[in-house]
N, C-alpha and C positions, 0 to 999 in steps of 0.2 A: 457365418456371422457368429464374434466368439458373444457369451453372456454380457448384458449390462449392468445386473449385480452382483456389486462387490462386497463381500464378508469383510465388513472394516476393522481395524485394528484398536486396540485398546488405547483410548489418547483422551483426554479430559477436553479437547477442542473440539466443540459440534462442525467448527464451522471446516477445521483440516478433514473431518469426514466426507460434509458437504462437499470438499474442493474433490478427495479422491472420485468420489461418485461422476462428478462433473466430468473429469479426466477419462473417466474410462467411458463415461457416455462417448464424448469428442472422439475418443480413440476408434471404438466400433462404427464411427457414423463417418466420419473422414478415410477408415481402410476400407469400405466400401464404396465410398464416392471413386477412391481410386482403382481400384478393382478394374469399375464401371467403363475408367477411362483407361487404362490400358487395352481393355479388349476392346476401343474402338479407335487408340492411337496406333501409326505403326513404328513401335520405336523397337522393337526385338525383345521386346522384353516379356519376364515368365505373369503370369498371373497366379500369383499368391492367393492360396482356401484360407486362410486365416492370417491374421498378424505373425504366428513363428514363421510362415511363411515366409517374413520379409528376409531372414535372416539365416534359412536354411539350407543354404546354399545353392538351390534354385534361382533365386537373383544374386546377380554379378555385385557385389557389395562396391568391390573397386569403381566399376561403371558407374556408381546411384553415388558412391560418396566424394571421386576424386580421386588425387594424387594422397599417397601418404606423407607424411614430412621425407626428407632425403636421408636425413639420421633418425634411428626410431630414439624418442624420448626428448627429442631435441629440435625446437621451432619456437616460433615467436608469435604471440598474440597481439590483439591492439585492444586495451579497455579505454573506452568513451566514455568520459566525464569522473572527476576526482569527488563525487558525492558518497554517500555512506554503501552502497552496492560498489561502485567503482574502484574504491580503497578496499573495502576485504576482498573484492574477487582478487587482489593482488597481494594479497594478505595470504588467503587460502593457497595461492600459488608457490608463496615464497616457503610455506608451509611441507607441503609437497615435494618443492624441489629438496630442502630439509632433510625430510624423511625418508625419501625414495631415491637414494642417491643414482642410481640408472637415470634417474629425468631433471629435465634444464629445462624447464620451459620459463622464455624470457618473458617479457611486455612492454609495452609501452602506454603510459595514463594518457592520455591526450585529455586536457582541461581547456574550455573555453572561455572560463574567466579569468581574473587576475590572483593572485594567491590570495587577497584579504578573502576572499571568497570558498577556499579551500571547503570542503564539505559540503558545497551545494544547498539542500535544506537545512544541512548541519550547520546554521548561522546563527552567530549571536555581533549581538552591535554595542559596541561601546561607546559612550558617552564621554569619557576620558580615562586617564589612568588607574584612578581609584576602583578598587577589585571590585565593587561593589555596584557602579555606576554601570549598568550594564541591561539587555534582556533581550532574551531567546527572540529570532524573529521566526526560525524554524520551530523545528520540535523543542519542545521544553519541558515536559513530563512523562514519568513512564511508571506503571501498575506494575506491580511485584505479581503477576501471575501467571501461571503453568506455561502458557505460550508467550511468554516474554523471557524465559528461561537464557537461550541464546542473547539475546542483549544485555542482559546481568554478567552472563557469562565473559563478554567481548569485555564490557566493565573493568571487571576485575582483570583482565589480562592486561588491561591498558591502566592497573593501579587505581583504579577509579571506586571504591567502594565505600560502605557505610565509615571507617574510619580513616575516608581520605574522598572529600570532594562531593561525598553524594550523602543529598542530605533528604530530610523529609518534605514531602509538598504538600500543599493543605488545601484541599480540594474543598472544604468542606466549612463549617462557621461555627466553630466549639462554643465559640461565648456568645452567640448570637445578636452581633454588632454588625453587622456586614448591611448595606441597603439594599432594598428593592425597588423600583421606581416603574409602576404600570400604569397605562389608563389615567397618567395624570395624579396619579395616588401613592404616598409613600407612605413606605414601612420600613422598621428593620429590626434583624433576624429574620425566622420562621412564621409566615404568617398562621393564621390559626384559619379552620375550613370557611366554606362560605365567600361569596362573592367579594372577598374583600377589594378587590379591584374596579366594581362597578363594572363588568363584564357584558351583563344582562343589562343594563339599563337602559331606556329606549327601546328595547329589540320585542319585535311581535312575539307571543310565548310560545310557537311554533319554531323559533330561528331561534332560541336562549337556548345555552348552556344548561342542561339538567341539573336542579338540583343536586343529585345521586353523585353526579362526577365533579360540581365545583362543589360541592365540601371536602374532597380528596384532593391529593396531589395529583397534577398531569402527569408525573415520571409513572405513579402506580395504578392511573387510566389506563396510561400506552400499553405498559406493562401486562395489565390485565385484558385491552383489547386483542394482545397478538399470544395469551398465554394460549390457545388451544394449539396454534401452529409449533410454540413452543413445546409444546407435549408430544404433540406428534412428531416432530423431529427426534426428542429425545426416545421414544418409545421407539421409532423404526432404526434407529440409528444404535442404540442400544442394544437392540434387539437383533443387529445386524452386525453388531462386534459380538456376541454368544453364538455364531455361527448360524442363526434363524431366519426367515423371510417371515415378520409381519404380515398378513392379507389381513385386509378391514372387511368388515359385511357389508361394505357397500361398493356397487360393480365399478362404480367409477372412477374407486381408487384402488380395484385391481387390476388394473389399465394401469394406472401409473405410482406405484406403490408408495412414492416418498410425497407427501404432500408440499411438501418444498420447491419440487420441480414447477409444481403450478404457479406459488406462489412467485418463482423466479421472473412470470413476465406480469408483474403486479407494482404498482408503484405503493409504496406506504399509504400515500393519500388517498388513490381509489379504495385499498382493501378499506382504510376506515370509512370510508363513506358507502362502501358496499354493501346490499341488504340480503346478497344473495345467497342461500344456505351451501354449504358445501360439503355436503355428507351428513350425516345424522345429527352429530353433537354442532356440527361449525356453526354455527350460527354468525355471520359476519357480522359487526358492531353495529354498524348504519347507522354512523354520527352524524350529526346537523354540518351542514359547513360551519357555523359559528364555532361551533367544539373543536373542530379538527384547529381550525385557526388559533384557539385560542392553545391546544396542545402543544403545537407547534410552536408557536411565540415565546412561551414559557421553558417548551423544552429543548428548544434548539435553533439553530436561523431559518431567516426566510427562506424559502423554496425547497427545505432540507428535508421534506416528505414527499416532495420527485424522486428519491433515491429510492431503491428495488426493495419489495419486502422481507427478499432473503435476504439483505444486510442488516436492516432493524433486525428481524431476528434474530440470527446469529451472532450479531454484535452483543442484542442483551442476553445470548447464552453464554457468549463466553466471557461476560462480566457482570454476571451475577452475583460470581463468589464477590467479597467483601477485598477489598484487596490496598496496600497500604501501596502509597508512591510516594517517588520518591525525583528529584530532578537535580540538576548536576552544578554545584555550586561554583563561580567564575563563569559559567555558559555551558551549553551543548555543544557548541564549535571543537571546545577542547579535545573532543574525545574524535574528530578529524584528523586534528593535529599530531594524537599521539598514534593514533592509524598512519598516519603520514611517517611519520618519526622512524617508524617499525619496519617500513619497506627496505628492499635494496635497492630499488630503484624509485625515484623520485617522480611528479607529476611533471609535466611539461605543459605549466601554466600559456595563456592566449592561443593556446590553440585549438581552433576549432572543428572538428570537423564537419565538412559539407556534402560530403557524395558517398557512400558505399556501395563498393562495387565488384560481384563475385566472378571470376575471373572461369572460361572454362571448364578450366581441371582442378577447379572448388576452391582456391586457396579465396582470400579476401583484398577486396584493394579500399584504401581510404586516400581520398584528398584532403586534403588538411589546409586551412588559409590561418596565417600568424595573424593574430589580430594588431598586435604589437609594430611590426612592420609588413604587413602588408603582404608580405611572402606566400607564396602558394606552394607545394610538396605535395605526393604522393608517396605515398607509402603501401607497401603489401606484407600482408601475415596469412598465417596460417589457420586464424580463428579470429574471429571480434568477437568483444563483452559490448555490449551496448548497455549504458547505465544512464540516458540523458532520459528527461520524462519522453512520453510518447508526443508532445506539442514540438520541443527542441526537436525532435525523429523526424517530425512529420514536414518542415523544413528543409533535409538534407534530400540530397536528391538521390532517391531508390529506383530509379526506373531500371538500374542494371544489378539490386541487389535480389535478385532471385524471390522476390515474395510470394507468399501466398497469397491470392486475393483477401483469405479472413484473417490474416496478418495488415494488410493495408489496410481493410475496413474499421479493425480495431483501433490501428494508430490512428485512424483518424477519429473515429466516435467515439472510444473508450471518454467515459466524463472524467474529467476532474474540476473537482471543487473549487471557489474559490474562497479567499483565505485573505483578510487583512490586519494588520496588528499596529498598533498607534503606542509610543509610549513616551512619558514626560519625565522630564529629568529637574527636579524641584529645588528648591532648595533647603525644603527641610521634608521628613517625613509627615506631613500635616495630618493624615487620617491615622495616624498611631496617638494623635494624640488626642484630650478632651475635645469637644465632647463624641468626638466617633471613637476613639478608642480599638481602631483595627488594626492591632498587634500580633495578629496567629493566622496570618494568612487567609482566604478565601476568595470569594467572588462576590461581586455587583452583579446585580441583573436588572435589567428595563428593556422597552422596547423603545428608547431614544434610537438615533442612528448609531450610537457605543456599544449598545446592545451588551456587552459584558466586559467587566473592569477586573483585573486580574491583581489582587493584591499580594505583592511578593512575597515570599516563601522562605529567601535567601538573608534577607538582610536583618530578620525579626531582634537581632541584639543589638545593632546600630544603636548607637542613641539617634531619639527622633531628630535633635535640632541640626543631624550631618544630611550632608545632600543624600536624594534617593532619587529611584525608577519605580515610576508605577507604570504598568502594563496598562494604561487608560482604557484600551478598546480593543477588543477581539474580537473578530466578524467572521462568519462565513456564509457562502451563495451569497442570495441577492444581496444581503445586510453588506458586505463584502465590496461587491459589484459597487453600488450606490456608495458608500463612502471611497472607496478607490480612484473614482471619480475627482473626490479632491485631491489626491495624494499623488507629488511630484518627484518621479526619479532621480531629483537632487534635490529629496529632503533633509531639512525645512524650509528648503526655499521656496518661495513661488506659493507658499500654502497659507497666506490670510484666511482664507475661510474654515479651512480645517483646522486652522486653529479655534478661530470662534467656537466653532460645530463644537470643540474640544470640552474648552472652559464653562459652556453653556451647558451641557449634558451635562455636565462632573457635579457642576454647582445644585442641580437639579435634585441629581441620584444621592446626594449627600447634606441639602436642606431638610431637616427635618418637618418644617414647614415652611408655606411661603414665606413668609415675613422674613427666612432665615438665609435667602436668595443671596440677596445684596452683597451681606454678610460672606458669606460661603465662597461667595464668587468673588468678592475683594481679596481671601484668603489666597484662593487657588493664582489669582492672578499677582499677587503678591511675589508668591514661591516661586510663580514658572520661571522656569532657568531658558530649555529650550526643550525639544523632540524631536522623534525620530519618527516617521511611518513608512510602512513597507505593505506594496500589494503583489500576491505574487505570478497573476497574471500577468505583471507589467513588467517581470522580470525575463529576459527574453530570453535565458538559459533554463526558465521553467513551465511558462505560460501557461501554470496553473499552481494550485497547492499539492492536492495529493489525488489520486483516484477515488473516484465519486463515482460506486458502478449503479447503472440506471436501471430500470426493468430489461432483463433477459440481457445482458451483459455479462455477469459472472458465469453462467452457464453457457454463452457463444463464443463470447469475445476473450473472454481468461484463458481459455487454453489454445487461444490460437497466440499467444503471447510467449507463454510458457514453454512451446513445440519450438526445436530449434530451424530456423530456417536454413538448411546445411550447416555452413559453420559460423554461421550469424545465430549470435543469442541475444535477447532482449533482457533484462536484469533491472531490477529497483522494487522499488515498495509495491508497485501496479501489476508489477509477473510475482505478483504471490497470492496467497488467500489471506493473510493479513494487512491487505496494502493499506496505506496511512500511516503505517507502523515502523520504525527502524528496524524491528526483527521481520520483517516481510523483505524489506533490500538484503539483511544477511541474509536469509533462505533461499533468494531468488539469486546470490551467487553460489550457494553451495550448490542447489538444485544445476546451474546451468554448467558452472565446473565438472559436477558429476556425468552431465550429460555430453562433455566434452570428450573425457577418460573414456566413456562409453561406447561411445562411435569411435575411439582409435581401438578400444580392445576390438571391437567386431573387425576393422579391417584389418587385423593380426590374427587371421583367419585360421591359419593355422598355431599359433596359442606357445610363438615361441620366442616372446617380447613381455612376460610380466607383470611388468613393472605399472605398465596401467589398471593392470587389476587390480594389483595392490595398491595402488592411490584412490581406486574406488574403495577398496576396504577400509581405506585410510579414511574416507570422507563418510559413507556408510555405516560402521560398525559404530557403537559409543564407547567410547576408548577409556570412560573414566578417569581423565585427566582435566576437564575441567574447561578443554580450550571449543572455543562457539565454532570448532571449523567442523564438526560431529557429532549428532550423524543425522541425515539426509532430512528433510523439512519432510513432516508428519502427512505433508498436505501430497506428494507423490506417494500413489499405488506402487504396489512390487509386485502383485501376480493381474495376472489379464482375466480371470472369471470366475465366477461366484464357485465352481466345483472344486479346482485347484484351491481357493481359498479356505472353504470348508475342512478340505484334506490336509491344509494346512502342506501341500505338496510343493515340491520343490521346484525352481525356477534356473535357468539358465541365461546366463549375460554373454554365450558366447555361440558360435555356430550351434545348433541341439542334433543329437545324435535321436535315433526315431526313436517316436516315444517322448519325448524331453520336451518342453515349454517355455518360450523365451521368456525373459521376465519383464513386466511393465514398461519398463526405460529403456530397456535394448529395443522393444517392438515399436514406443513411439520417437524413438529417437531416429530407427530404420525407417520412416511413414515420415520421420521430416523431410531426410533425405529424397527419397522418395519423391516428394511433394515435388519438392524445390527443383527438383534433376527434370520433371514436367514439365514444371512453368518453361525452365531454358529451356525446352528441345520444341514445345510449341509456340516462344518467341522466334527461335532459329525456324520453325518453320513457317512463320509468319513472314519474316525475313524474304524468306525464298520463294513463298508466292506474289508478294510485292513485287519481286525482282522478275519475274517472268514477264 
């Protein structure tokens, strides 16, 4: 059994550290599990002492991986679904073929929507022609920080920059105009400490909110609830990129040295509500329920402290710095479009695909139904990109796609969030002008069913009296679920009540006092032109918003995503450590590209075929040229154990000569294979005991 720690690399993302740890854990604990079953399977196969093992020439690489293409450099893949993964892994292809003039490798998009749909999450919805009448239903803002590097980068490749298209977003309420609406109570701007919301009133003084924390902000409660774990990650993690092994003085976190692992099977909400000490200083918060509730409400949607405490975490580590954003003026869509534009070969809109199916002698088979006409096709490649969420996955039929068990378990538990966005198309900007005066962007907050009102970023020089888009509601989880409920996948049709729900809330969140109801809401009702609302579990090419990982998820289920299953790769925002994020789907193509290259140089055993090396290099090294295709996402390991890392010793990506050490991606990319070459040889034997 090799080491499970790993001397991490110098990267400003806790959470890329986090992933690597995670990775190499998975790696040690799945080449053992198979170890286990080879010496009680009888398939002829070597039993591998360590992961170089898999690739030492001891196992028959050709037997575990397949046929090799017929021409070296020269085959076809299939990428599934045209969303922001799907268009660069073909991106990064077209790249390759480019540079590496030895390699052809062709593709095929297979998209299951119509084109207006082109980018998947990458959506924005128009109201009509005017550039302006418009707003993101997908992604719609992005933070200028260290690990959004790659999506600035793609930006700019795609002409998209600070003086063309991409403008500033305003997260935030400079002139402190923006409302509040709690508990029945309004304000606006910043409120000042203290129960300004009537929080406590009525409540036994056992079940209230402490003074100590409602005179503070909930962001810098949270904040301060979860700073120890934050310390501790930064300290072990820190201290583990300087080549050291932190030991604490306490026995039971030298058992398991990262205190992050524990946290992994913890929801947010238990650790705050938990009283139980966890090593000298931890002193866990042991908040009231009332507190946590009231945390929550304030700081985020319902049910959105179900989520694992290593994502709160690390999420407010790696957004702590101060970071300016910025969003993409015309829409997000665009930057689909011009991904699209860049290909040589184009999507192949309505088509769906329903079945993956791995052939044998490893190549891929997809069925494919036109949605368009009705048509059915099969098709075969030499590799699939799979880029649809894991819900669209979990729909097609895999009974013959070689999985892993914790590949299937994932597709199907891995969470995702949900996510809904409501927006009115007015006919003047009404809240830019007296007496709200909301001219510079920000947010609404209440605990209405609107929960937060998204005041545009894009249109701040319009004059007011031209039509506009206000982003009226942004939900997610329950908040989400519960409004979703009204909202009809041929909206606005069919939606009387959601519109009620609409102008009811608005008039509320924007009366400054009662008497100002009538008023307010004669306004709004005035201006409404029309809307648009979108939920995206109801979208049946997403049937959810983004990955929402739960307790002990990131640490089980992420790396059974990220492994490829033979030549099936899974790809998007949820096979990264950023997932939620556009730069998590570019990673998670580079990451499985690489892993592609990988597994042809090992079965070019003999090392007299190149050209895939050098497209790993290609993908690998940072080439300082500026383009998001390099190099390899921070979140993949390169050496397999803490000694080697220390030594800072070298690795090998191809057969090792003794003495030598395979490197990270060659060992788990050998261990997929591997995997996968099991499952069929103990389906086929299932097969045959049936049949006796």
């Amino acid at each position: 059994m090799g080491s499970r720690t790993e001397t991490l690399e110098d990267n400003p993302s806790y959470k890329y550290q986090w992933a690597r740890q995670v990775a190499r854990d998975k790696l040690v604990d799945d080449f053992d599990n198979v170890s286990r079953k080879l010496e009680t399977l009888q398939l002829n196969l070597p039993v591998p002492k360590d992961p170089t093992g898999l690739v030492n020439g001891t196992m028959p690489i050709g037997t575990v991986t397949g046929n090799r293409p017929q021409h070296p450099g020269k085959f076809k893949v299939g990428i599934v679904g045209a969303g922001c993964a799907g268009l660069f892994t073909a991106m990064i292809l077209d790249h390759i073929n480019e540079k590496i003039p030895e390699l052809n490798i062709e593709y095929d998009i297979l998209e299951a929507a119509d084109e207006d749909r082109l980018g998947g999450r990458l959506y924005t919805y128009n109201f009509s022609g005017n550039k302006k009448d418009y707003y993101d239903v997908g992604a719609m803002r992005f933070p200028k920080i260290p690990i959004m590097e790659r999506t600035f980068q793609l930006f700019e490749m795609l002409g998209i920059n600070e003086n063309n298209k991409l403008i500033p977003y305003y997260f935030t309420d400079p002139e402190k105009v923006c409302p509040t609406y709690f508990n029945d109570v309004h304000t606006v701007g910043t409120p000042e400490g203290g129960d300004t919301y009537n929080m406590n009133k009525g409540l036994a003084s056992d079940d209230q909110i402490p003074q100590n924390l409602i005179d503070s902000r909930p962001d810098i409660v949270l904040d301060k609830a979860i700073q120890y774990y934050k310390d501790q990650v930064k300290d072990h993690l820190d201290a583990a990129r300087g080549g050291k092994h932190p030991i604490a003085n306490d026995s039971e976190e030298k058992d398991d040295w990262i205190p992050l692992k524990k946290a992994d099977y913890m929801s947010t909400r238990q650790f705050l509500r938990s009283h139980k000490h966890f090593g000298k200083k931890n002193a866990r918060p042991g908040f009231n329920f009332n507190t946590i509730e009231w945390l929550e409400t304030f700081d985020a949607g319902t049910g959105w402290y179900d989520q694992a405490l290593t994502e709160t975490v690390l999420e407010s580590l790696d957004f702590d710095a101060k970071a300016k954003w910025f969003c993409v003026d015309g829409g997000v869509q665009q930057v689909a479009k011009l991904m699209a534009n860049r290909l040589k070969r184009k999507p192949e809109f309505n088509s769906q695909v329903t079945a993956i199916k791995k052939a044998l002698d490893g190549t891929m088979g997809l069925k494919i139904k036109h949605n368009d006409s009705s048509r059915t096709e099969s098709r075969d490649y030499f590799a699939v990109f799979n880029s649809t969420t894991l819900g669209a996955l979990q729909r097609m039929d895999l009974t013959e796609a070689g999985l892993r068990y914790g590949t299937k378990q994932a597709i199907r538990s891995l969470c995702y969030g949900a996510a809904c966005k409501v927006a009115i198309k007015f006919k003047s900007a009404w809240w830019q002008k007296p007496p709200f005066n909301i001219n510079k962007g920000g947010l609404g907050k209440t605990d209405l069913p609107i929960r937060v009102c998204v005041y545009p970023s894009y249109n701040l020089n319009n004059p007011p009296n031209e039509s506009a888009v206000l982003l009226c509601s942004y939900t997610w989880s329950q908040d989400a679920q519960r409004l979703g409920s009204l909202i009809s996948r041929s909206s606005p049709a069919a939606e009387e009540e959601l519109r009620e729900v609409l102008v009811h809330n608005l008039a509320l969140l924007h009366a400054k006092d009662p008497q100002d109801y009538k008023g307010v809401r004669d306004l709004i009702e005035k201006s409404y032109e029309t809307h648009h609302a979108f939920d995206w579990y109801q979208d049946p090419h997403a049937s959810g918003a983004f990955a929402f990982f739960g307790p002990g998820q990131f640490s089980k289920m992420w790396p059974e995503i990220i492994r490829p299953n033979g030549w099936l790769y899974l790809i998007g925002e949820a096979a990264s450590a950023h997932h939620a994020w556009i730069v998590g789907a570019l990673e998670s193509s580079v990451r499985a590209v690489f892993q592609m290259l990988q597994s042809l140089h090992l079965q070019d055993d003999k090392l007299i075929f190149p050209a895939y090396k050098d497209a790993m290099d290609l993908l690998s090294k940072n080439n300082d040229d500026g383009l998001p295709f390099s190099p390899l996402p921070k979140e993949m390991p390169k050496r397999q154990n803490d000694a080697l890392e220390k030594k800072k010793k070298k690795t090998v990506d191809h057969r090792p000569k003794a003495g030598e050490n395979v490197s990270y991606p060659a060992a788990d990319v050998a261990l997929g294979f591997l995997e996968t070459f099991i499952v069929k040889q103990e389906e086929e034997q299932e097969k045959k005991s049936f049949a006796l």
